[in-house]
matplotlib code that plots the C-alpha trace (Angstrom):
import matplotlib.pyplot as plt

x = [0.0, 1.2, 1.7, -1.2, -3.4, -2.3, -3.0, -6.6, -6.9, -5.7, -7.9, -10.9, -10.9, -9.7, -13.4, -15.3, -13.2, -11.0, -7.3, -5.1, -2.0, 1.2, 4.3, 5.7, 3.0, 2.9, 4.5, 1.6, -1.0, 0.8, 0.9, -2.7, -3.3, -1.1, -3.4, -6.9, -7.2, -9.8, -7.7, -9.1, -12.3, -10.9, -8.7, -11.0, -14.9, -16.9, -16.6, -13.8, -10.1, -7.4, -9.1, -12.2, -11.2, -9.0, -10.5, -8.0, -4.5, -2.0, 1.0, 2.3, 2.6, -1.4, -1.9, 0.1, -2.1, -5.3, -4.2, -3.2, -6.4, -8.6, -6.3, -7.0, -5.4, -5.0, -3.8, -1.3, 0.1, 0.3, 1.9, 4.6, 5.6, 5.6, 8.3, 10.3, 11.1, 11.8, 15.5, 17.5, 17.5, 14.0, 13.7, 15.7, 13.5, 10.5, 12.0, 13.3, 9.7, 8.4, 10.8, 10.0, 6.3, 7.0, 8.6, 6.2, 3.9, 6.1, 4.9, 7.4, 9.5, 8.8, 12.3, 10.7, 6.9, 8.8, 11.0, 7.9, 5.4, 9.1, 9.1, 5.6, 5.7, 8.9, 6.8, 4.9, 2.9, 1.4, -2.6, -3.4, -4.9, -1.9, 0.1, -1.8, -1.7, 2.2, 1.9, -0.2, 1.7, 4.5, 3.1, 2.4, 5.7, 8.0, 6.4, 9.0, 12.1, 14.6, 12.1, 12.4, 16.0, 16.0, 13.6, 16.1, 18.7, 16.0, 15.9, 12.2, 13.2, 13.6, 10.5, 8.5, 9.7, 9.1, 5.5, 5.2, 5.1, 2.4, -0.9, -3.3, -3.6, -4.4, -0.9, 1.1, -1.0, 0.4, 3.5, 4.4, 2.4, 5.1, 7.8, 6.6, 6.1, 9.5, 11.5, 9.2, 11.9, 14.3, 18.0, 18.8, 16.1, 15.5, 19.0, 18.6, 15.3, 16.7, 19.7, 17.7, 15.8, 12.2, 11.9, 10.4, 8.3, 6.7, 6.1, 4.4, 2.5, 1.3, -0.4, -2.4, -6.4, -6.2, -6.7, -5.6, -2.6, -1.6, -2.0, 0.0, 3.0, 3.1, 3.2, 5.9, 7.9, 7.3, 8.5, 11.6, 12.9, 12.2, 15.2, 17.1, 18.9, 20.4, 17.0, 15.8, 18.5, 17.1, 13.3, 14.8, 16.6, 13.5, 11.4, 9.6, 8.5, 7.0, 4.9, 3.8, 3.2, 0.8, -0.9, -1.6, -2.6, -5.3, -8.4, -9.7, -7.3, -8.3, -7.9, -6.3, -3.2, -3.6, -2.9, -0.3, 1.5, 1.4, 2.7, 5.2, 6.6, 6.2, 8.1, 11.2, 11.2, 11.7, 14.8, 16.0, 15.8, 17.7, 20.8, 21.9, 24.7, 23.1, 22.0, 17.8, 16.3, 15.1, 12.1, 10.1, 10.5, 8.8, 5.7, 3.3, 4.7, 4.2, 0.3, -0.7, 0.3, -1.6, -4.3, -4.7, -5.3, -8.9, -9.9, -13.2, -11.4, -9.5, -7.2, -6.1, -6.1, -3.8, -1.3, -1.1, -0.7, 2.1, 3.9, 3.7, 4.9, 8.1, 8.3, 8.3, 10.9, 13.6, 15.8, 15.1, 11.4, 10.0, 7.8, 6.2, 5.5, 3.8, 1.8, 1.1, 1.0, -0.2, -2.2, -1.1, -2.6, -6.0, -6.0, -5.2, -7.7, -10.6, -8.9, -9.3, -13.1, -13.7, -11.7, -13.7, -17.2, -16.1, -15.2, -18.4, -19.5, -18.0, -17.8, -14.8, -13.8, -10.6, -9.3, -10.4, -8.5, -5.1, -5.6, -5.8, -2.7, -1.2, -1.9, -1.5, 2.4, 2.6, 0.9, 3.3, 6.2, 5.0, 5.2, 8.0, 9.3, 7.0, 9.2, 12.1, 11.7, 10.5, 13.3, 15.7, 13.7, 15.5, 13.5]
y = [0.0, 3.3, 6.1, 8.3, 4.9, 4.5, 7.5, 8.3, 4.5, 6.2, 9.6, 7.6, 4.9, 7.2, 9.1, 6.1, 5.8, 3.0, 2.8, 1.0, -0.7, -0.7, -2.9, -0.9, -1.4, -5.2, -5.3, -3.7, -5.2, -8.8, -6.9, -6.5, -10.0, -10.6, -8.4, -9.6, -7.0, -8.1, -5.6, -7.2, -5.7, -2.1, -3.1, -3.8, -3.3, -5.8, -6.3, -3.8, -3.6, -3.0, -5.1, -3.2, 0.0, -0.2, -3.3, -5.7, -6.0, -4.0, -5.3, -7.8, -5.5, -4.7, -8.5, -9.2, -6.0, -7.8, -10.9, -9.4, -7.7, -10.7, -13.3, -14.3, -13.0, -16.4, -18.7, -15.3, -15.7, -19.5, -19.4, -17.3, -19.0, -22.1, -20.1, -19.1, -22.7, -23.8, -24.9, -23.0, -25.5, -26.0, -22.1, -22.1, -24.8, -23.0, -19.9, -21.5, -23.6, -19.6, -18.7, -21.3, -20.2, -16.7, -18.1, -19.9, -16.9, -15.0, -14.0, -15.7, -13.0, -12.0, -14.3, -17.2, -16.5, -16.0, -19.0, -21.1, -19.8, -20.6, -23.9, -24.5, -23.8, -25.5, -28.8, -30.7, -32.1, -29.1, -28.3, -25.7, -23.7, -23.9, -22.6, -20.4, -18.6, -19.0, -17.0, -14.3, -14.3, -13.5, -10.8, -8.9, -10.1, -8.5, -4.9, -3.9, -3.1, -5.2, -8.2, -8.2, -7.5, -11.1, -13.4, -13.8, -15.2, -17.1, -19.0, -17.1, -15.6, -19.3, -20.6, -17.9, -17.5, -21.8, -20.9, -18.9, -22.4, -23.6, -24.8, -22.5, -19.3, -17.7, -19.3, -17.6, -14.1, -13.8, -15.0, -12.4, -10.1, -11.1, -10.3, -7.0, -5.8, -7.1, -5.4, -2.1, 0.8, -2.2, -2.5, -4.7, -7.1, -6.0, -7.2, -10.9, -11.3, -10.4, -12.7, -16.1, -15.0, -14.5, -11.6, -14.2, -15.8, -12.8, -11.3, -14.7, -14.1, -11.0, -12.3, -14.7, -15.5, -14.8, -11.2, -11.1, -13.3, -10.4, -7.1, -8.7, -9.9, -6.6, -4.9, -7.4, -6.3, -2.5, -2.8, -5.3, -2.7, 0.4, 2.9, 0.0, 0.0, -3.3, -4.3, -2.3, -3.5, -6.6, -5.9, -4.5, -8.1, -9.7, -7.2, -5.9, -3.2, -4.7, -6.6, -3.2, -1.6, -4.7, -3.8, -0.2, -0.9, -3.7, -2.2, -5.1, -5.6, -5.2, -1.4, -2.1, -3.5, -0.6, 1.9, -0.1, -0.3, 3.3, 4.2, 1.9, 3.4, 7.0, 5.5, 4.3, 7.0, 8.9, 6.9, 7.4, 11.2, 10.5, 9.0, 11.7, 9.6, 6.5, 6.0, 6.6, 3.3, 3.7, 2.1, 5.0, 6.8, 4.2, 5.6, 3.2, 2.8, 6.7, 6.6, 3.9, 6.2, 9.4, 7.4, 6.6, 10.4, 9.8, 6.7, 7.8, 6.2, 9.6, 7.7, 6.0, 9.6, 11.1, 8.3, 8.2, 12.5, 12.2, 9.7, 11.5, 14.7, 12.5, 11.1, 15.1, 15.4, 12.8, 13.9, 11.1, 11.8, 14.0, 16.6, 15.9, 12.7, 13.2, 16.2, 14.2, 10.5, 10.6, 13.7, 15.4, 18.6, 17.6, 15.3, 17.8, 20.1, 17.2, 17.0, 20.6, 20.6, 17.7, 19.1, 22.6, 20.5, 18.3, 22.1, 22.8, 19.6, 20.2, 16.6, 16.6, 20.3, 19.8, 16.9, 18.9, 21.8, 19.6, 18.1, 20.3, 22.0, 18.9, 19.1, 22.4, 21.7, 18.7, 21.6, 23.8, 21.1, 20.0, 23.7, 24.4, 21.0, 22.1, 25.4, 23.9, 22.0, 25.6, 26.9, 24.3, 24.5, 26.2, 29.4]
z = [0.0, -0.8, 1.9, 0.4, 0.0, 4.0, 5.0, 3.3, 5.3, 8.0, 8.2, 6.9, 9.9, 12.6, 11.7, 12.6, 16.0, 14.3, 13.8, 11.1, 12.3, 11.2, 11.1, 13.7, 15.8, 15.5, 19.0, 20.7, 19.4, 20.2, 24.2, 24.0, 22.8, 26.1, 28.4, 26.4, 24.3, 21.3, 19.2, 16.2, 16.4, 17.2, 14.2, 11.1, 12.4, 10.6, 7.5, 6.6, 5.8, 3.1, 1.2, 0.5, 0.8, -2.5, -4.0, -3.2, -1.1, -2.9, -0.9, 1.2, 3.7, 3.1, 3.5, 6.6, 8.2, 7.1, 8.2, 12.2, 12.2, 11.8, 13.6, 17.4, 19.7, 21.3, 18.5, 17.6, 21.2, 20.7, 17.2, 18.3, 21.7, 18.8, 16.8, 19.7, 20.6, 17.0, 16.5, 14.0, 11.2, 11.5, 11.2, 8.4, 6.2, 7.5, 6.2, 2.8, 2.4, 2.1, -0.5, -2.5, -2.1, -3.2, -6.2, -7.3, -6.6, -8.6, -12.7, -15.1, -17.1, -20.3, -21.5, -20.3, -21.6, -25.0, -24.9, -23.5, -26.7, -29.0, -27.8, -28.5, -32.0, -32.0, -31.2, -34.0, -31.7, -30.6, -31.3, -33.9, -31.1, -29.2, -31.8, -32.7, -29.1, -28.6, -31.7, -30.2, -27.1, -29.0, -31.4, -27.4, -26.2, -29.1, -28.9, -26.4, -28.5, -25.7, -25.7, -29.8, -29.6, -27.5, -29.8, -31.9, -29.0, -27.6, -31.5, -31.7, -35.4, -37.4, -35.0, -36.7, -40.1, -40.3, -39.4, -42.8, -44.5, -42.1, -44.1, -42.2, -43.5, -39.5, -38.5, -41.8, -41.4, -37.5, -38.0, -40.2, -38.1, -35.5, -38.2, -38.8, -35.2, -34.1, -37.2, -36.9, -36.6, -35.6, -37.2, -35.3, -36.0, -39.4, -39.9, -38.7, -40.2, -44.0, -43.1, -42.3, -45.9, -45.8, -48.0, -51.3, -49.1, -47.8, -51.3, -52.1, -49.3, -50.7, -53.5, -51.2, -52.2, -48.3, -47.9, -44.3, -44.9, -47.8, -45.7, -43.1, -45.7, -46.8, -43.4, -42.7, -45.8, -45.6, -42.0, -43.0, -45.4, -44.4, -43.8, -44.4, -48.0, -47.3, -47.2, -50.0, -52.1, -51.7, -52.5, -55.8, -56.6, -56.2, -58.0, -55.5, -57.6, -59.9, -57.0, -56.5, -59.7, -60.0, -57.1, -57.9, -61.7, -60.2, -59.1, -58.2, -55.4, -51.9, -50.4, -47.8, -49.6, -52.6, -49.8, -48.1, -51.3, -52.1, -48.7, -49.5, -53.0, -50.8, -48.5, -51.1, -53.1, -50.0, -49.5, -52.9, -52.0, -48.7, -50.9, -53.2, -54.1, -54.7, -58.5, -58.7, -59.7, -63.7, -62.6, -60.8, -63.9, -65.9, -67.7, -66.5, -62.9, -62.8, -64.4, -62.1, -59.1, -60.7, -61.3, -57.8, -57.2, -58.9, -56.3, -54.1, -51.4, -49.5, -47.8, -50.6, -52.5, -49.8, -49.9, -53.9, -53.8, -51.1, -53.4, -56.0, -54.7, -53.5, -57.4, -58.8, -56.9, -58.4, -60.7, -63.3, -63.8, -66.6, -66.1, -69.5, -68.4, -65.9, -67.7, -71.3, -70.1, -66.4, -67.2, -63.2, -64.4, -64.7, -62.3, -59.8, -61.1, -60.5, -56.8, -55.9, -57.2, -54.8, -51.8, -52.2, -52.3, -49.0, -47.1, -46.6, -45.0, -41.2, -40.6, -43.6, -43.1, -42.0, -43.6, -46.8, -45.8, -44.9, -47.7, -50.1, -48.7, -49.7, -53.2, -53.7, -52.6, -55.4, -58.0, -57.4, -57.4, -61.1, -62.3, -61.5, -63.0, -66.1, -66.0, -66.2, -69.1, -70.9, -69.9, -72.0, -74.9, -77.8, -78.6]

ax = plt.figure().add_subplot(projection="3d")
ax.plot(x, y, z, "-o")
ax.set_aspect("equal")
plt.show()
């Protein structure tokens, strides 16, 4: 119990006449039990104590007051005239038969929940249901960048990434869940995962019938690779682009994983910005990598609009892309024009207000970044 939780005990008993005892005062109480004194009454009243007052004991300390208070005085007297004659080896099991209590009461670590859920999965015997919660105690387990930094020591990284060949499509969809949480901002992890060599299996994975199993693959591989050129480098090899120009030129694939995807080129070309002496890849300049972005501008979807303007305002921006590309092929300047129409129609509803007005700050920026690209190309144009 804390020492404000004491005290409001404290202030609030002491107004019914009552008083809460302390460790300190163990020694007079155990003199009253001596003289008579039902102290346990004066102690508690009926029906009160630590327990009530904040819904349950909050300390040892709070349970060992509890405990006094409702004792008898009698059998208190007679238990500790009992431990006064006990030898000192017989005090010393009766003290070590308590630590091996507390022990036992203790909660396991989060080391040993992970390498108990790891050796479930590494057990073929184990029920589908029992793999499929080591799984999910895992996927809690790794959100703590030290405990993900561990799974890897503990052998949790190959337990997982042999789960993405699992038949069940629930067990492949959360263990690269698991994969992408642990990586997440991770070097470290991102690092081990790309050396034991998932990255084909997850873009598989991505093109899955299930649609859960294929937003969580490509969580898994946005978060494998991101800020990580290693990683990146690696995408590339296994033409990870085009796995995503697929994407974005399918309307008929799910939402979810058009506006993961789109994040996801935002998110590299943003890299390629970040490296200005790293060669840009000839592929965002490719005509119909570049239209299927634009095009995405034109979805009903908003979120899915915002993502596809914020990658393109990253893809004006690369030296390798042509302005009249994006003007004569992707036709930018209309689609804009369309955008702003719709952003001026969705101020006036208040429930869209704002996002309007955000976003059409947005695309004003990527207007102005395509005229000046526009102005450029004038300005090498032989007069």
């Amino acid at each position: 119990m804390s020492f404000a939780s004491t005290e409001r005990v404290n202030k609030s008993e002491a107004s019914k006449g009552l008083f809460w005892s302390t460790a300190k005062e163990e020694g007079d109480l155990l003199r009253k039990a001596q003289d008579g004194d039902d102290s346990s009454s004066l102690l508690l009243g009926d029906n009160q104590g630590e327990h009530q007052l904040d819904g349950g004991f909050s300390s040892l300390e709070g349970m060992l007051q509890w405990a006094i208070g409702h004792s008898d005085p009698a059998k208190l007297k007679e238990t500790a005239e009992d431990a006064q004659r006990l030898s000192p080896e017989e005090l010393k099991a009766r003290q070590m038969g308590i630590t091996e209590l507390m022990d036992k009461l203790k909660m396991p670590s989060d080391a040993q929940m992970m390498k108990t859920a790891i050796d479930d999965l590494n057990n073929s015997s184990v029920s589908l249901e029992d793999r499929h919660r080591a799984l999910e105690e895992l996927l809690i387990l790794v959100e703590p960048i030290d405990n993900a930094n561990d799974l890897h020591k503990l052998g949790g990284l190959t337990a997982v990434i042999g789960e993405l060949d699992h038949p069940d499509p629930e067990i492949r969809t959360i263990s690269a869940w698991v994969l992408g949480k642990a990586s997440q901002n991770n070097p470290v992890v991102q690092k081990q995962i790309l050396e034991l060599g998932p990255l084909t299996k997850l873009m598989e994975m991505v093109n899955s019938t299930f649609t859960d199993e294929a937003i969580k693959a490509l969580y898994a591989l946005s978060a494998l690779i991101s800020n990580n050129p290693e990683g990146q480098e690696s995408f590339y090899r296994e033409a990870g682009h085009l796995m995503l120009q697929n994407i974005l030129s399918n309307s008929s694939t799910d939402i979810r994983i058009r506006r993961k995807s789109v994040f996801l080129v935002a998110d590299l070309v943003e890299s390629q910005l970040g490296s200005s002496n790293k060669a840009e890849l000839p592929f965002f300049s490719n005509q119909l990598f570049l239209k299927s972005v634009v095009d995405l501008i034109a979805t009903p979807d908003l979120d899915l609009q915002e993502k596809a303007l914020y990658a393109v305002k990253n893809l004006l921006q690369l030296r390798s892309t042509e302005a009249l590309v994006f003007k004569e092929v992707c036709k930018l300047d209309v689609t804009l024009e369309t955008m702003k129409q719709q952003l001026q129609q969705l101020m006036v509803e208040e429930n869209f207000k704002e996002y309007a007005v955000d976003v059409e700050s947005l695309r004003r920026e990527v207007e102005l970044i395509f005229l000046g690209k526009l102005d450029k190309v004038d300005m090498q144009v032989p007069t």
